[in-house]
N, C-alpha and C positions, 0 to 999 in steps of 0.2 A: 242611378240616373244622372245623365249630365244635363246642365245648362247652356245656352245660347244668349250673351247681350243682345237686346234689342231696342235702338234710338229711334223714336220720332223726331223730327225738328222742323219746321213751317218757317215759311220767309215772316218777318216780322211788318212787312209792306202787305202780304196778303196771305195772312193765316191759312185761309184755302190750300195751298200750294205747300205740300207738306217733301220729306225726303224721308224716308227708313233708313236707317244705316244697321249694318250686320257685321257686330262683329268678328275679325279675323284674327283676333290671338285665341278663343276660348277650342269647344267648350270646358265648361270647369264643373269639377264634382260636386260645388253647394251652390247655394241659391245668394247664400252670401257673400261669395266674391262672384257671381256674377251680377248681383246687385251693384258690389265695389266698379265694376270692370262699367258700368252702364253708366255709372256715374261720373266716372273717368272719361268714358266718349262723349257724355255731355260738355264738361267742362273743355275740352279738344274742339267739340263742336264751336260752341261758344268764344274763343280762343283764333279758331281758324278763321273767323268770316261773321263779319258784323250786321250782313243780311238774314241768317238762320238764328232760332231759338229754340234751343230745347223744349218739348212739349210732353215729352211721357215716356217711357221704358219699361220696358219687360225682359223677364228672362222666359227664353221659349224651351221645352223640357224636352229632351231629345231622345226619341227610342234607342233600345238599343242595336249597335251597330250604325247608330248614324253619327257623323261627323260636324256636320251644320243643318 
């Protein structure tokens, strides 16, 4: 089974107002470097733009045959 990163991040002005970001390097064969890979777009998140905050992450498990 493969994995897929997946970022939450909400404007820090109004938590409400959230963005998903999907990663586009994976998926990857453990949950552990997709774990790594989730933590890395946070930190990118956080990085890029001083209005977004990381708020949560998963790895989403991807059937077989699928790609994202």
């Amino acid at each position: 089974m493969m994995f897929k990163a997946i970022l939450l991040a909400c404007a820090i002005a109004d938590p409400t107002q959230c963005i998903e970001f999907h990663d586009v390097r994976g998926p990857y064969p453990t949950q552990k470097e997709c774990k790594e890979r989730a933590f890395e777009m946070a930190r990118d998140v956080g990085e890029m733009t001083n209005t977004l905050m990381p708020m949560s992450w998963r790895c989403q498990p991807l059937k077989e045959g699928m790609l994202s």
